[in-house]
C-alpha positions as CSV (number, residue, x, y, z in Angstrom):
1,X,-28.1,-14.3,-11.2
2,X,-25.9,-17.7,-11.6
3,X,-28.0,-21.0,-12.0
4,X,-27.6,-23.0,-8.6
5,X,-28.0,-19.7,-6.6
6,X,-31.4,-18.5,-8.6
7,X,-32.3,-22.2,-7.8
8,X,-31.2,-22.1,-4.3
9,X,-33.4,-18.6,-3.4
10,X,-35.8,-20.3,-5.0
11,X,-36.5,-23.2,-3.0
12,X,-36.1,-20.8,0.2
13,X,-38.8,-18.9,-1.3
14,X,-40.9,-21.5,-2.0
15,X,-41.5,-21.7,1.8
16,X,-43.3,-19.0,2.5
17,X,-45.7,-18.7,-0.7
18,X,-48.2,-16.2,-0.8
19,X,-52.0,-16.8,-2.1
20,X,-53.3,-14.2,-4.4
21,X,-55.5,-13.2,-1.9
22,X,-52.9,-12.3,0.4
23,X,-50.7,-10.5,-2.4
24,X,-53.7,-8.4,-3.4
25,X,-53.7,-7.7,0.7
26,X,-50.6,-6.1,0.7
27,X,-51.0,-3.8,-2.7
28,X,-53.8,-2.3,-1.0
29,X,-51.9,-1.9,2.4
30,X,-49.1,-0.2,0.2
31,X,-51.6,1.9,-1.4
32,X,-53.4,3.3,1.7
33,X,-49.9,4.2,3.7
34,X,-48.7,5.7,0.3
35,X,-51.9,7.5,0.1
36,X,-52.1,8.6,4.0
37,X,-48.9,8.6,5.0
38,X,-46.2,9.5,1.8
39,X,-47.8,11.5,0.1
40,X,-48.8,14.2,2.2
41,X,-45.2,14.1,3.2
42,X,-44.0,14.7,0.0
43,X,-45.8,17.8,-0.4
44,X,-45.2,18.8,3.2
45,X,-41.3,18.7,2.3
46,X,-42.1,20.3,-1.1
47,X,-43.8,23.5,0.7
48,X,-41.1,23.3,2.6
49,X,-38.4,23.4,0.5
50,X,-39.9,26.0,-1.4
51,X,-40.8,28.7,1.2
52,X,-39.1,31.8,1.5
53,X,-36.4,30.9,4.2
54,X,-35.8,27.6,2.7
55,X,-35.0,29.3,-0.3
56,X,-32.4,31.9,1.1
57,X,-30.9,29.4,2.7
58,X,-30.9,26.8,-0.5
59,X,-29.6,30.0,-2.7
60,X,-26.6,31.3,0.0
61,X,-23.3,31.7,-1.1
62,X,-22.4,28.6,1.3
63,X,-24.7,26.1,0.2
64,X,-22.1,24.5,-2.0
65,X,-19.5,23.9,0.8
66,X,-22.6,22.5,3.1
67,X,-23.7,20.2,0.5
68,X,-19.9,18.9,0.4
69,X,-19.8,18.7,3.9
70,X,-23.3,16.3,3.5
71,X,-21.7,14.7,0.8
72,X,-19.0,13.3,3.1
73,X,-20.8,12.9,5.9
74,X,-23.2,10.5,3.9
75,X,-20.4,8.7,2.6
76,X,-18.9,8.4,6.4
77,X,-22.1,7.2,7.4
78,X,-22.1,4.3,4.9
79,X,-19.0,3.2,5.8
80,X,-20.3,2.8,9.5
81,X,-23.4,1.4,8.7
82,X,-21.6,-1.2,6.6
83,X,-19.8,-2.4,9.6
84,X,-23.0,-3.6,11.6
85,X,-24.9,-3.9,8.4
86,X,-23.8,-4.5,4.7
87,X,-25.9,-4.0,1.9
88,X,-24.2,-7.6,0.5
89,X,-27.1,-9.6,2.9
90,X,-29.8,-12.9,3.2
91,X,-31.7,-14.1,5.5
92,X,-29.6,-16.5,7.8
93,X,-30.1,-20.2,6.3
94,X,-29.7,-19.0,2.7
95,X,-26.5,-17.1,3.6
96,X,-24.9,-19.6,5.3
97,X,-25.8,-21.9,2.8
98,X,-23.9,-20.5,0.1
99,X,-21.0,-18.4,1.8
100,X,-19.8,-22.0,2.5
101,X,-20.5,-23.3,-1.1
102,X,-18.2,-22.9,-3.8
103,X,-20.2,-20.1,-5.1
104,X,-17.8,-16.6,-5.6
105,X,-19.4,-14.1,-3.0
106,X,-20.2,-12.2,-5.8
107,X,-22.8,-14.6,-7.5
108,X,-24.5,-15.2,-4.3
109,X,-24.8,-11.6,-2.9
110,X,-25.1,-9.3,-5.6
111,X,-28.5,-9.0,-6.0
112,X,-29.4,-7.8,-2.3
113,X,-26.5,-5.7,-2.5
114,X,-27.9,-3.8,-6.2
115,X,-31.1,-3.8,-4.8
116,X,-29.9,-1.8,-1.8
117,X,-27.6,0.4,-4.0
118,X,-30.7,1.3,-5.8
119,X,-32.8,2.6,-3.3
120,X,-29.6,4.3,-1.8
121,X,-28.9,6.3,-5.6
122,X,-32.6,6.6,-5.8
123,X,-32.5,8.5,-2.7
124,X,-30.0,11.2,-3.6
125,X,-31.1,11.4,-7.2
126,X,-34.1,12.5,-5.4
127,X,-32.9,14.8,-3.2
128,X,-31.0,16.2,-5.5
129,X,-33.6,17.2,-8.3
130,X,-35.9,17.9,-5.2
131,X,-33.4,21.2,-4.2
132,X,-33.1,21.6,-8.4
133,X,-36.6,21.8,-8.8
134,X,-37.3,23.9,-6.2
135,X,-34.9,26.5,-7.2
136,X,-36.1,25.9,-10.7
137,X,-39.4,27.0,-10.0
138,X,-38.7,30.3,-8.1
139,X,-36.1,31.4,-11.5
140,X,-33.2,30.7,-8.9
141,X,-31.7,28.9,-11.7
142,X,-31.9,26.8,-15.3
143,X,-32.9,23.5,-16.0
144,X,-29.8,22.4,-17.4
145,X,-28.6,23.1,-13.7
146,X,-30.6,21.4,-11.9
147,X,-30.3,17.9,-14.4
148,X,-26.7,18.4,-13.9
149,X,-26.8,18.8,-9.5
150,X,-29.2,16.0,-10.4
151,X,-26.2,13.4,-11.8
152,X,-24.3,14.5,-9.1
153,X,-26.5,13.0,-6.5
154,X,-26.9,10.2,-8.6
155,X,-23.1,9.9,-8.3
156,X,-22.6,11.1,-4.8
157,X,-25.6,7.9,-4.2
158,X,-23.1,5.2,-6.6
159,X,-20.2,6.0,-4.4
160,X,-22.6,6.0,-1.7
161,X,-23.5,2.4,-2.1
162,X,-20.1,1.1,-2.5
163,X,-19.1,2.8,0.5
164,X,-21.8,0.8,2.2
165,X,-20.2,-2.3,0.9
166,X,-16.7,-1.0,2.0
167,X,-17.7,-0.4,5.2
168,X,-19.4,-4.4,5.3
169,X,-15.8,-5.8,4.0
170,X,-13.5,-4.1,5.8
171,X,-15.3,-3.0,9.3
172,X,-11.9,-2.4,11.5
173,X,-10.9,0.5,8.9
174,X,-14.6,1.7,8.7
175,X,-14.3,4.0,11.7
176,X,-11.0,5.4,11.0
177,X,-12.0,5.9,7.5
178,X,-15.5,7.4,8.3
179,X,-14.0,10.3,10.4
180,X,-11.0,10.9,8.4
181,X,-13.5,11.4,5.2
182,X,-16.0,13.8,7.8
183,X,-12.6,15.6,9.7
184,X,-11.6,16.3,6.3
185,X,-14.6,17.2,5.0
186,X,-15.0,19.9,8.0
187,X,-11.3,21.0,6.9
188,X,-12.4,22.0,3.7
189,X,-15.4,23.9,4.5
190,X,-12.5,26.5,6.4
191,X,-10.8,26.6,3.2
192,X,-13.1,26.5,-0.1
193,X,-10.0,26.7,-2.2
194,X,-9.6,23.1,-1.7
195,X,-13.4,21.9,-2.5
196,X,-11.8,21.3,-5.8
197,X,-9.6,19.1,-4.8
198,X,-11.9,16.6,-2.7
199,X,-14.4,14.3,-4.1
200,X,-17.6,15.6,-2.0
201,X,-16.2,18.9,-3.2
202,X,-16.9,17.9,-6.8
203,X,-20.6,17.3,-5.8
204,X,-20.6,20.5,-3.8
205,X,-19.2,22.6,-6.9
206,X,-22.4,21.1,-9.5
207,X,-24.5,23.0,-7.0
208,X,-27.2,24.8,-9.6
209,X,-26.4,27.9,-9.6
210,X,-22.6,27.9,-8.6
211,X,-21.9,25.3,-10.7
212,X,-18.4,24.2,-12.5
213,X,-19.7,21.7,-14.7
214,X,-16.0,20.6,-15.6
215,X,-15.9,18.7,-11.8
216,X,-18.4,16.0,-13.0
217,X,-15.7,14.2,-14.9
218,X,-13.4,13.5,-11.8
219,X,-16.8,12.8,-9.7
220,X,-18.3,10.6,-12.4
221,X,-14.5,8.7,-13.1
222,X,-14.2,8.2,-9.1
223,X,-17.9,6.9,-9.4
224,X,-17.0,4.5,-12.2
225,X,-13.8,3.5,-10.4
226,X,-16.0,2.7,-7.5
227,X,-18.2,0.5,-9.3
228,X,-15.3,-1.6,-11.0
229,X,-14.1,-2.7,-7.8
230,X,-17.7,-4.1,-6.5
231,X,-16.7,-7.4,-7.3
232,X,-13.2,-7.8,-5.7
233,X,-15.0,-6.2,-2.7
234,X,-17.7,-8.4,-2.1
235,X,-15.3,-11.8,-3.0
236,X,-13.5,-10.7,0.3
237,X,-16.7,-11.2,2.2
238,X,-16.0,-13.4,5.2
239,X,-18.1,-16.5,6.2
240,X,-18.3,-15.5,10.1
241,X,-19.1,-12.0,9.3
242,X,-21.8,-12.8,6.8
243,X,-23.7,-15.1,8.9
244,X,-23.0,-12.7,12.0
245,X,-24.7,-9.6,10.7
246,X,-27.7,-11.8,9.2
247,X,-28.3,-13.4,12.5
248,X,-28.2,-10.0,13.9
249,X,-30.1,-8.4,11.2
250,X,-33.1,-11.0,11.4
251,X,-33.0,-10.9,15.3
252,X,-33.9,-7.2,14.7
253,X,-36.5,-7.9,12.3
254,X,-38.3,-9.9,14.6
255,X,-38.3,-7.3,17.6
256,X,-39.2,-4.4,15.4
257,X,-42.4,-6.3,14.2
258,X,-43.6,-7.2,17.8
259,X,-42.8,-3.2,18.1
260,X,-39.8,-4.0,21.0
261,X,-37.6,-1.0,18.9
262,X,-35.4,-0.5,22.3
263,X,-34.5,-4.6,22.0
264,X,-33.9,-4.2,18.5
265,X,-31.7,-1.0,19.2
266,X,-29.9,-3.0,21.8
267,X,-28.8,-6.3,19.0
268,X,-26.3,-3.8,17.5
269,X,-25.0,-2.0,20.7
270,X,-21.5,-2.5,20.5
271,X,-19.5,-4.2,23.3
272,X,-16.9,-2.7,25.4
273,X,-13.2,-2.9,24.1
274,X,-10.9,-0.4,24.8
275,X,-9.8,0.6,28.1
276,X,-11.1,-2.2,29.7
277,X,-7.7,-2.2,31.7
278,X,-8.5,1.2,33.2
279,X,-10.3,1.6,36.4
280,X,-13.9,3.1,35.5
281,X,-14.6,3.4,39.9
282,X,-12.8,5.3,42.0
283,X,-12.5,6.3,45.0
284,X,-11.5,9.7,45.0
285,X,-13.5,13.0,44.3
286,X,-17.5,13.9,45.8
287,X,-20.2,11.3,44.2
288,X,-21.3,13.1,41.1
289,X,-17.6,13.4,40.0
290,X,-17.4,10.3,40.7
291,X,-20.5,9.1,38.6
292,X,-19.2,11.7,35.3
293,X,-16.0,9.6,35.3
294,X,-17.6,6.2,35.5
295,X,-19.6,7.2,32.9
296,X,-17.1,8.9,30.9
297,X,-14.9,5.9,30.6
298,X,-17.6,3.6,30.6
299,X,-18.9,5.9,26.7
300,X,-14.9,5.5,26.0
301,X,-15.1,1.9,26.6
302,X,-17.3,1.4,22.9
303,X,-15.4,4.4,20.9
304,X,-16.9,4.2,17.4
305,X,-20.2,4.1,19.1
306,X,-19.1,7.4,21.5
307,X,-18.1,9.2,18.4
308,X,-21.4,8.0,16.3
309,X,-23.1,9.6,19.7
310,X,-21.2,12.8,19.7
311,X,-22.1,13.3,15.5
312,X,-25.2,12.8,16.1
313,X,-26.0,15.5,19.1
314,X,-23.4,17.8,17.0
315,X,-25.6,17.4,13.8
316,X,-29.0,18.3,16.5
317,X,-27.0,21.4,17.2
318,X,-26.9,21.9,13.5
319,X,-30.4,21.1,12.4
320,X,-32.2,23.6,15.6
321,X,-30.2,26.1,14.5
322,X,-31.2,25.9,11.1
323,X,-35.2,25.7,12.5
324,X,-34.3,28.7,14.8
325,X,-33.6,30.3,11.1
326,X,-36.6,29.4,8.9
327,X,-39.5,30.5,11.0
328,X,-42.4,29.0,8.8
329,X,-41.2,25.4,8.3
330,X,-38.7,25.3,11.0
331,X,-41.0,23.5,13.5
332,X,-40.7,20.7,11.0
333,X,-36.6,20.8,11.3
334,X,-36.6,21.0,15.0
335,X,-38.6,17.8,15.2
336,X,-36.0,16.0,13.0
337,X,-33.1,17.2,15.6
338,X,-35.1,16.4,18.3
339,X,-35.4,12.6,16.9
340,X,-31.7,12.5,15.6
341,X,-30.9,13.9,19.3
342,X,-33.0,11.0,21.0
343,X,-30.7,8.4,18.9
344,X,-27.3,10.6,19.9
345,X,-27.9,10.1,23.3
346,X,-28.2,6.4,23.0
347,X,-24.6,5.6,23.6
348,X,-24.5,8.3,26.5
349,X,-27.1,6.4,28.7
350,X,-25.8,3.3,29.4
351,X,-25.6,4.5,33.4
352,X,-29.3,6.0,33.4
353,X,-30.5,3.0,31.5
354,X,-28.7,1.4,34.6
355,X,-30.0,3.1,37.3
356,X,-33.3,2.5,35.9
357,X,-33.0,-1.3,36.3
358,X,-31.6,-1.1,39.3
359,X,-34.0,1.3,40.8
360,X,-36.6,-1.0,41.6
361,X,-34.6,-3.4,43.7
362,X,-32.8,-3.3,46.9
363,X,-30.3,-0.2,46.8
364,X,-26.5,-1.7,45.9
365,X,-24.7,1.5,46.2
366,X,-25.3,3.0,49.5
367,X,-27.4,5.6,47.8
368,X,-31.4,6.1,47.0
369,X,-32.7,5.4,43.7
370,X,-33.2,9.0,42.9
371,X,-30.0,10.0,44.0
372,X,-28.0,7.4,41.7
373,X,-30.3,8.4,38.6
374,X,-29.4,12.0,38.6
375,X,-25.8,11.4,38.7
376,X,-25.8,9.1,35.8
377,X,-28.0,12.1,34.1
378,X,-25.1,13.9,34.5
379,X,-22.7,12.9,31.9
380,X,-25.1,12.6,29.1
381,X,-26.7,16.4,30.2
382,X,-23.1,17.6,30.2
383,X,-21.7,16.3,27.0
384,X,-25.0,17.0,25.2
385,X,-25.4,21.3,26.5
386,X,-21.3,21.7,25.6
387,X,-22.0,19.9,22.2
388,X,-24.9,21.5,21.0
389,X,-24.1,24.8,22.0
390,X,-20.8,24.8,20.1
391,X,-22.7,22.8,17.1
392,X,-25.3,25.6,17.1
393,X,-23.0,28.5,17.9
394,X,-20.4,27.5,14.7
395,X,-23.8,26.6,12.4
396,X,-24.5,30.5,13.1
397,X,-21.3,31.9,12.5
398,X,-21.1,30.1,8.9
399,X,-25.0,31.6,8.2
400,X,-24.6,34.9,9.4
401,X,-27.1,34.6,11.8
402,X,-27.7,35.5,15.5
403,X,-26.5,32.9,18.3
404,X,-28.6,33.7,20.6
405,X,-31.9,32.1,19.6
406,X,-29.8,28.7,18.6
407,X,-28.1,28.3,22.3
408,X,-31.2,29.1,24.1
409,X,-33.4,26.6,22.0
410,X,-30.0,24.2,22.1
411,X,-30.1,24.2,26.2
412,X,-33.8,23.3,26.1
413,X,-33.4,20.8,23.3
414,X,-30.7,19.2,25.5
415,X,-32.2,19.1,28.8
416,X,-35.8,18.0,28.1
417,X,-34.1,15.7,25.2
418,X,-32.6,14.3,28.5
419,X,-35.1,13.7,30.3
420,X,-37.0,11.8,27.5
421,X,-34.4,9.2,27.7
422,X,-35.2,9.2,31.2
423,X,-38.3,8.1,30.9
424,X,-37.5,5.8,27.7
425,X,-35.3,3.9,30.2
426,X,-38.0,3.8,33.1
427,X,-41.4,2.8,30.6
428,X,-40.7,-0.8,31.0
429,X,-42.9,-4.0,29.5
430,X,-45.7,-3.4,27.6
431,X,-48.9,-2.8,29.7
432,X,-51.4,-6.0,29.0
433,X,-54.2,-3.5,29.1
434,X,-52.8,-2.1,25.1
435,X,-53.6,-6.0,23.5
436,X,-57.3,-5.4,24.3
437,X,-58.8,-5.3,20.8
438,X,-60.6,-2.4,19.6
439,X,-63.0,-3.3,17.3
440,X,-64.2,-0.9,14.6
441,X,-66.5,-0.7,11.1
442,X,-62.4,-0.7,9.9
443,X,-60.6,-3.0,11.8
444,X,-59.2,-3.5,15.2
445,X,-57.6,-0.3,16.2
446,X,-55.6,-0.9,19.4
447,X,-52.2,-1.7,17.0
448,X,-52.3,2.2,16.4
449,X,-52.5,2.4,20.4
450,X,-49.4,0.2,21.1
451,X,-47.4,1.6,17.6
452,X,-48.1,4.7,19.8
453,X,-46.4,3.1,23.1
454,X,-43.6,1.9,21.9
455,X,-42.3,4.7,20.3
456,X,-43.3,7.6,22.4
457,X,-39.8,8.4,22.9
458,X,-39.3,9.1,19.2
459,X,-42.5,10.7,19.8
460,X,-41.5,12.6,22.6
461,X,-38.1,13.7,20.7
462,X,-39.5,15.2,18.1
463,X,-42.7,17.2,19.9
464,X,-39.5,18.7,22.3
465,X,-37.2,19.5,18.7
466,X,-40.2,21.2,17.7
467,X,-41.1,23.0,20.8
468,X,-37.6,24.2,21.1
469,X,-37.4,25.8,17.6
470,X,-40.2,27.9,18.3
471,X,-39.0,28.9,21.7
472,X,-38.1,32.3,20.8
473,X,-41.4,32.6,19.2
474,X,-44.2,31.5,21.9
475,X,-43.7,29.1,25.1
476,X,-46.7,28.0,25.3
477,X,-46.1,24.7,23.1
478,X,-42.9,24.6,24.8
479,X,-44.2,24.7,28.7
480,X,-46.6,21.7,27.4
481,X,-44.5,19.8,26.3
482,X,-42.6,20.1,29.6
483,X,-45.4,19.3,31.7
484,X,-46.5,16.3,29.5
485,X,-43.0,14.8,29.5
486,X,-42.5,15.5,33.6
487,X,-45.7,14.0,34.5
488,X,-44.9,11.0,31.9
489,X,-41.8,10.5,33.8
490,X,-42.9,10.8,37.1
491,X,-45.5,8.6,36.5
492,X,-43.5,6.1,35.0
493,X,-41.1,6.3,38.1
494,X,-43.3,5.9,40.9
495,X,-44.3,2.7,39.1
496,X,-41.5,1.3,38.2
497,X,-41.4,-2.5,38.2
């Protein structure tokens, strides 16, 4: 790190010293949640990984063109979540301080941005050797293979990282860039003759077992190309943008530790840009028309956060059809689609979000309350069915499997996913009855009680994924789940503020 920044982080450091008793605090703290919380998830996604169906589907002849399609969509990802936040980041005083001295970007920034690069190649390395060693220890395939897929996501993570910082620099071609790389992707999976000619096909092709070892040199060239250009990359970071996205960064820092996630969520909704000539009201057509197209144009209004919206329900569809597939561990899958649902729908429910505000006050339409909150429900529950259902429908084609499991669990998955965003928007403030302490022989309890409130949604999300997966198996979880999230909303609307 250059002299006079080392200095300057530092003296910004210096402010907020910890004692030794305090330091010794938090290595226990990380301790315990390693102890109760990470590792039992490691070995829950081990068992996983290594039961029967996860296996058939980790062995099948198209796991190499869906670990391309991964590939890309990672990469795409990056590049969008560069654009709201970089990897290349301070807190706000330090990075205003030096983006205006006459410090290179490079200096100043380049330790936040390795340290995120590591934990981003840390994280594919690892997912990576987690899908070698589990086909390692079934004799799916040879150690060599699995080191081998292992680089790859080591690579696939590099290029990963820079991506990130692409997306930061450049954030106008981020969007067009992310869905040309995942349109393209999606291309290739229709044609496998051409994996060979696209990067995330080079990582798909080292997949042990299938492997063509000879694609490694283009994959670890483009990696090493990527890294050379880190430094003209992050001298092209702007002043504005720099201070922007750590003012925004820090404001969500502080809302996520007083456990306001939907505040924090709300710091990076985008605003509306396009189409803001076109009229979203009209006049013509019966009211619910009428609500679909104000919502419709009011989603196309923010695009890149429409089409972030519409990946992420189409990647649900994905994910319950894979749970619909693996019958042991698939309740564990459905809960992930059910939470990556919950954030698709985000950018759909700007009207119910609406209508919940409004429903407490003096009607302003002409209509009730109830009346204008089920016809902004209706854009978000259209879009969401016709997406997951095609999502699911094409995931099953490409396995071989049955559609009819996937659609049904996709329609329930949708609705009730639905109407948990419902009652996300009506929950309002935090009731002053959750800040009574609970004291216990370990500690005051009652944060477990509001870290429970505040995100019962996710909560929600993922007990209705997980219900939906086993669907075809037993209702009785599912009709439970219903009833709980029903009454929740009810509840919540009759006393609404």
């Amino acid at each position: 790190m250059n002299v006079r920044v080392s200095q300057s982080v530092a003296v910004w450091r210096d402010r907020s010293v910890r004692s030794i008793g305090d330091q010794a605090y938090l290595v226990y703290v990380i301790i315990m949640v390693a102890l109760v919380t990470i590792v039992p998830a490691v070995r829950a996604v081990w068992v996983g990984t290594t039961s029967e169906q996860s296996l058939a589907v980790l062995s099948s002849a198209v796991a190499p063109s869906m670990t391309s399609i991964i590939v890309a969509v990672l990469w795409g990802a990056m590049l969008l979540l560069g654009r709201e936040r970089g990897p290349a980041l301070r807190h706000v005083f330090p990075t205003y301080a030096l983006a205006n001295s006459d410090i290179p970007p490079y200096e100043s920034f380049r330790s936040p941005f390795f340290r995120a690069g590591l934990v981003v190649v840390a994280a594919t390395t690892g997912v990576a050797a987690l899908i070698g060693s589990s086909l390692v220890s079934n004799g799916m395939t040879d150690l060599f293979d699995a080191v081998i897929f292992a680089l790859a996501g080591m690579l696939v993570g590099l290029i990963a990282a820079v991506s990130w910082l692409a997306g930061q620099v450049f954030p106008r071609v981020a969007v067009p860039a992310a869905v040309a790389v995942i349109a393209l992707s999606v291309a290739t999976f229709a044609f496998p003759g051409a994996l060979s000619f696209m990067p995330w096909g080079w990582a798909g092709l080292a997949y042990p077992g299938h492997g063509t070892f000879e694609f490694m040199v283009p994959l670890a060239l483009l990696a090493a190309g990527a890294i050379s250009i880190i430094p003209s990359l992050m001298n092209r970071l702007g002043v504005a943008q720099l201070v922007a996205q750590a003012a925004r960064w820090e404001s969500v820092s502080s809302l996520a530790a007083g456990m306001e996630f939907g505040a924090a969520a709300a710091v990076y909704r985008s605003k509306p840009g396009a189409g803001r000539n076109q009229r979203a009201v009209r006049l013509s057509g019966g009211g619910m028309w009428r609500f679909l197209v104000r919502d419709a144009i009011g989603a196309r209004r923010t695009p890149s956060r429409f089409v972030v919206g519409i990946l992420g329900i189409a990647a649900a569809g994905i994910l319950v059809t894979l749970a619909t597939t693996f019958n042991s561990a698939g309740w564990v899958v459905g809960a992930i689609a059910g939470v990556v649902l919950f954030a698709g729908l985000g950018p759909l429910t700007d009207g119910v979000r609406h209508a919940a505000t409004v429903a407490a006050d003096l009607p302003l339409y002409g209509i009730s309350d109830e009346r204008l909150l089920v016809n902004h429900a209706i854009f978000p529950l259209t879009v969401t069915v016709i997406v997951l259902i095609a999502a699911a429908l094409l995931c099953s084609v490409v396995l071989g499997v049955g559609g009819a499991a996937p659609a049904i669990s996709s329609v329930a998955l949708g609705v009730l996913t639905v109407i948990a965003r419902v009652s996300a928007a009506l929950k309002g403030p935090l009731p002053p009855s959750l800040l009574t302490p609970v004291p216990t022989i370990m500690g005051d309890v009652s944060v477990i009680a509001r870290l429970a409130w505040a995100i019962d949604g996710v909560l929600f999300a993922a007990l209705i994924g997980a219900s939906a997966s086993l669907l075809t198996l037993s209702t009785l979880l599912p009709v439970a789940v219903t009833i709980a999230l029903i009454c929740t909303t009810v509840h919540r609307w009759r006393r609404r503020a």
